[in-house]
N, C-alpha and C positions, 0 to 999 in steps of 0.2 A: 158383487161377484157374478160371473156370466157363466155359461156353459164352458166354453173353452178352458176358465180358470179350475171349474170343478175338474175335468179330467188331469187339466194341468199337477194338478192339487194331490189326485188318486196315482196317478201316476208313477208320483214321485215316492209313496209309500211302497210299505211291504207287499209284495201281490198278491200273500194270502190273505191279506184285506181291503184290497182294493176297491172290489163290488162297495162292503162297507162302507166305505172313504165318500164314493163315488154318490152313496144314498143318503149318507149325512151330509156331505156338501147342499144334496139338489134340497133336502129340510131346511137349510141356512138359507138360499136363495129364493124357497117361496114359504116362509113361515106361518101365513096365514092362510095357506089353502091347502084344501086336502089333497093325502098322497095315497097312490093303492101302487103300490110296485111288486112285479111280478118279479121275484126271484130264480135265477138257475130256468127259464124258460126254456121251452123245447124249443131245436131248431124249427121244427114246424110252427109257432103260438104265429098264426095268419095273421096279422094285423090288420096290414093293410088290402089283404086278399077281402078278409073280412069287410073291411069300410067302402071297400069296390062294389062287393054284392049289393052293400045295402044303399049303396047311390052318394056315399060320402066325400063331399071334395077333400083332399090333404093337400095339406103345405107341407114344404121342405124346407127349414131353414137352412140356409148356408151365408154365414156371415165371415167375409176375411181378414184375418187380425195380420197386416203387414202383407206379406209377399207370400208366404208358405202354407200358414196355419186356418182354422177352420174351424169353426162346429159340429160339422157334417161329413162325416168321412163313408166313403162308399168301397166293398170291395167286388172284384171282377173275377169273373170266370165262364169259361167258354160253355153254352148247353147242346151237348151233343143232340137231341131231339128236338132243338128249335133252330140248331145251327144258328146260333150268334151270341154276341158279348151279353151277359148278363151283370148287372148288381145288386149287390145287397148290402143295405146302410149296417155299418160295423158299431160308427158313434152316430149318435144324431138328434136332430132335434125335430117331432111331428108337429101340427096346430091342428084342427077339426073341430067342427060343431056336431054335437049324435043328441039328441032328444033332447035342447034346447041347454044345454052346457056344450060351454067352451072350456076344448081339451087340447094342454100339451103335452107331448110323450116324451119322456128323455129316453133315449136308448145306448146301452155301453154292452161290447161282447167284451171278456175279458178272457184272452187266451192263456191256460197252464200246460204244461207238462200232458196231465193230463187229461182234462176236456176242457169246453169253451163255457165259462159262467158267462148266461146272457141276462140282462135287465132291462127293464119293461117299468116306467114308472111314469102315472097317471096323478095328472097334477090338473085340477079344478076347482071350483070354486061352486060350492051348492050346501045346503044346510046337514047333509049327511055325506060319508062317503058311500053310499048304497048306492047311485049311478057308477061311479067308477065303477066298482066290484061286479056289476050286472054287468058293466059293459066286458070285462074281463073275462066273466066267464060266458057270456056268447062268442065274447071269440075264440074261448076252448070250445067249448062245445061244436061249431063252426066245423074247428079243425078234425074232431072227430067223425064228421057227415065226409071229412072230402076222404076219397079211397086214401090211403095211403101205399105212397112206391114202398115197396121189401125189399127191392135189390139199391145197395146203396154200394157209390164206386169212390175211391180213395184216389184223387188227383192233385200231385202240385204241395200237401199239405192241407185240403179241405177235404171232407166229407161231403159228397153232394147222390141226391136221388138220382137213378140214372132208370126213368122211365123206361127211354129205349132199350135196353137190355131187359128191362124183367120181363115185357112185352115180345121180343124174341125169345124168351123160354114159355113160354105159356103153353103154347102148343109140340114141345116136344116133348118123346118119348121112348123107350127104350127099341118100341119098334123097328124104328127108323135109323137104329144104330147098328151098325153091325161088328160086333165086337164076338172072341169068344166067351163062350157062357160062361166061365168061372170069373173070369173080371166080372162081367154084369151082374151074376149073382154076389159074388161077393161082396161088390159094392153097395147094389143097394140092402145086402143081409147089414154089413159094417153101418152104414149113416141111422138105418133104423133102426138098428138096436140099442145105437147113441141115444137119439132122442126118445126113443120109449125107457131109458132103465136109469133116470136121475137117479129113482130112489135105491137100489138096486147099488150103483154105484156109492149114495151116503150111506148106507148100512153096512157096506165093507171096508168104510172111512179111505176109500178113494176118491179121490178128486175129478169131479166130473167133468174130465176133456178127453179130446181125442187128436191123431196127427194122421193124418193119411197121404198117402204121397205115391203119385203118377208119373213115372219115369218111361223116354223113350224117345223116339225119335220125329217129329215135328209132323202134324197132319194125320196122326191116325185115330183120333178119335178122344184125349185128352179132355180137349174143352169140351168137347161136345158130351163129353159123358156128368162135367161139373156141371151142367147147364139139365139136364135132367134130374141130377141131383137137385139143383135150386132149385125146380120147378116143386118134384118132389115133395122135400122137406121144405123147404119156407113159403111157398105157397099152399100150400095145404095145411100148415099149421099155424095158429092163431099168432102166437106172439114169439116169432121166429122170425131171423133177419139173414140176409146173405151180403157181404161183405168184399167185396171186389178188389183188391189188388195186383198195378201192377210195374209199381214203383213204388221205392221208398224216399223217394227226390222230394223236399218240401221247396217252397218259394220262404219271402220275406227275411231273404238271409240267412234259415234256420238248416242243421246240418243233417243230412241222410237218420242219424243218429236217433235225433229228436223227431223224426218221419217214426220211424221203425216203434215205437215210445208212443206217439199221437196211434198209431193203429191202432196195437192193441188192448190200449187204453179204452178207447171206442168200441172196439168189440167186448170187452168184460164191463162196459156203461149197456150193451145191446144184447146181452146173451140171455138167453138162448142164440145163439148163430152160427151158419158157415162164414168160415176168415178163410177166402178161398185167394192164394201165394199162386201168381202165373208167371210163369219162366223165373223159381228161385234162384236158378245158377248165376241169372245174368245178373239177380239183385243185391247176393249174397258177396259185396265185395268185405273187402280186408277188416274196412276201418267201421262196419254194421256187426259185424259177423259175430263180437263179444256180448253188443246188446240185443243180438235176434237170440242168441243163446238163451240169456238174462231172462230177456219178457217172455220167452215158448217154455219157457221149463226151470225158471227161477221164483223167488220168494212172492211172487205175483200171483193173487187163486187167477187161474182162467176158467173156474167154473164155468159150465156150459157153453166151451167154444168149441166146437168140430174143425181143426184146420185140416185143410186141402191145399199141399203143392201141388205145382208140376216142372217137368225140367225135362229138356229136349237131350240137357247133357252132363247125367246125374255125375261123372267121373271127379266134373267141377266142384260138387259137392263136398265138404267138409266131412271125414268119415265119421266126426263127432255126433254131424248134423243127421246122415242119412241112416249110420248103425245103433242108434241108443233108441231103444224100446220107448221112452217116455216122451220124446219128442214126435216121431212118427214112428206110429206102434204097427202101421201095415201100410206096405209096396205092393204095389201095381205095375207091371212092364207090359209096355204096349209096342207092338213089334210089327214092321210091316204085314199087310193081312197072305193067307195063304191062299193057295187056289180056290179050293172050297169058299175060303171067305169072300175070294172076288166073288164068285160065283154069284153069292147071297147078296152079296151087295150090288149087283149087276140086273139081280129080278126084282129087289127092293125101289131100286130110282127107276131101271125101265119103266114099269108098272107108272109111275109119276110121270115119265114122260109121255106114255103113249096114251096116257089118261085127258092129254091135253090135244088130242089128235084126232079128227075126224077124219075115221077108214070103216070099213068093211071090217066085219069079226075075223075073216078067217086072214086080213090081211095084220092086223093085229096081233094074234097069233105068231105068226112067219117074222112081222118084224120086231117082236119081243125075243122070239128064239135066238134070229144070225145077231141080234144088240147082244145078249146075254153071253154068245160062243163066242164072239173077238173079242169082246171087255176080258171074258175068264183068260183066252190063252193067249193075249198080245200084252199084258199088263205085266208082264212079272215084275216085281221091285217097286211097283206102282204105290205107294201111301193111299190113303182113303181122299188125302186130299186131293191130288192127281186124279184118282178114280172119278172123283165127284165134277173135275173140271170137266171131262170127256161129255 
């Protein structure tokens, strides 16, 4: 029996035993040598980031049985902060030499319903399995030295780090927004009083979630208000994650359905977390609509999830979705800004720009003043985003 026939073999069984299947096969195919298999592995368990550090050559097997089939299956997807195709081996077969043992790794993701069972099995030859096991947990260990990304975005059907993004909220702040003071206060009183009152909430035998939801009209300050929230709450606290969507579209021929199902799945496998929903109305079609009900407010605990909609065009909205207390317990409407707020928002970015400006004090001055009077009174109707193109 080869690799191929093992999966072959797993495959064809129940899926809630597949891992199983998949790990008594690889015992059948090397009987005499020792196995250290990592179970249920985190996406992050570095392997091969690890065998890179420490100067390790790998192989990849890939061997082709006929026309189609493989060993070695790789899957793709695009990384917005490297701008290009990336892969990661799904099935596959490693070889390596690490401190004078020769190692093969088998590797099998097994995708459910609800998250991805990864395996990690470490098959060599030495009088104990005590190398394997060293070598496994230097590559935990490994994985806990690298930063880990907290903003993770939901694309296509995968879960992936989306460095770029948590790296543009780092440095934002409520400052810098200009909103009125009862959204900002309310918002950040609402997220914090989430995550400080778990216990608060078990003592009243409520269930610890929350729905919050930003309605309004496109470019005033929506995102940018979710994005100091993430800064906020998942960067400042330890084992907090923020959670990115902005499609329920899976790939590999799986349907909207079973997207909607894979999320928040992931965020009650992550929570504590914000499950921040961008542009619901446009995601929220016909044939989701019974299972976003289901998973936000059915027999699923979402302990410790904070959702965060937004919607340019709440009308669209389901009155089920946007009026019942237990799905989203507080609204937000963000409404074109008013004079005054041009205003604010007119001495907030000048100030930015003329900071980039080699003048004279008192010519700084004069041209912060006539910027500030035509942004306030040429602008009416103007969104924040408009504002900000000028």
């Amino acid at each position: 029996m080869d690799y191929f026939k093992v999966l072959d073999s797993a495959f064809s069984q129940n899926r809630s035993y597949m891992t199983f299947n998949i790990l008594k096969n690889l015992y059948q195919l090397h009987p005499t040598e020792h196995h250290v298999p990592i179970l249920d592995a985190p996406h992050n368990f570095p392997l091969l980031d690890y065998l890179s550090k420490e100067g390790i050559d790998v192989q990849t097997h890939v061997r082709t049985h006929g026309k189609h089939t493989r060993d070695t299956y790789s899957l793709y997807s695009y990384s917005t902060r490297d701008q290009q195709i990336q892969s990661r081996m799904s099935h596959g077969i490693l070889s390596f030499t690490y401190g004078g043992i020769e190692y093969t790794v088998y590797q099998a993701a097994v995708y459910t319903i609800n998250n991805t069972e990864n395996l990690y099995d470490f098959v060599f030859n030495a009088p104990t399995s005590e190398p394997g096991e060293a070598l496994a947990s230097a590559v935990y260990a490994f994985s806990f030295l690298q930063p880990p990304t907290r903003i993770w975005e939901y694309q296509f059907g995968d879960w992936e780090p989306n460095q770029e993004l948590e790296d543009s909220i780092k440095d934002m702040n409520w400052e810098d927004i200009v909103l009125p003071s009862d959204i900002k206060e309310g918002l950040k009183r609402d997220v914090d009083k989430f995550f400080s009152n778990e216990e608060e909430y078990n003592k009243l035998g409520v269930m610890w979630k929350r729905g919050i939801l930003l309605l309004g009209p496109p470019g005033n300050g929506k995102t940018e208000s979710i994005k100091v929230l993430l800064k906020d709450s998942v960067l400042q606290r330890q084992n907090c994650r923020g959670l990115y969507v902005k499609t329920f579209t899976t790939h590999r021929g799986m349907s909207p359905q079973f997207g909607v199902q894979t999320i928040f799945a992931h965020a009650r496998q992550h929570a504590p977390c914000i499950l921040v929903l961008e542009d619901l109305d446009a995601m929220l079609t016909d044939e989701v609509k019974s299972i976003f009900l289901n998973e936000l407010d059915g027999l699923a605990p979402n302990h410790g999830i904070l959702t965060i909609a937004t919607s340019n065009y709440p009308e669209k909205i389901d009155k089920a979705i946007i009026n019942r207390p237990s799905r989203f317990d507080v609204k937000y409407t963000y409404r074109l800004p008013t004079r005054d707020e041009r205003k604010n928002f007119a001495e907030v970015w000048s100030k930015k720009v003329i900071s980039a400006m080699t003048t004279s004090e008192v010519n700084v001055q004069s041209i912060q003043t006539n910027l500030v009077s035509v942004v306030t009174e040429q602008t009416e109707d103007f969104s924040y985003a408009y504002l900000k193109e000028l």
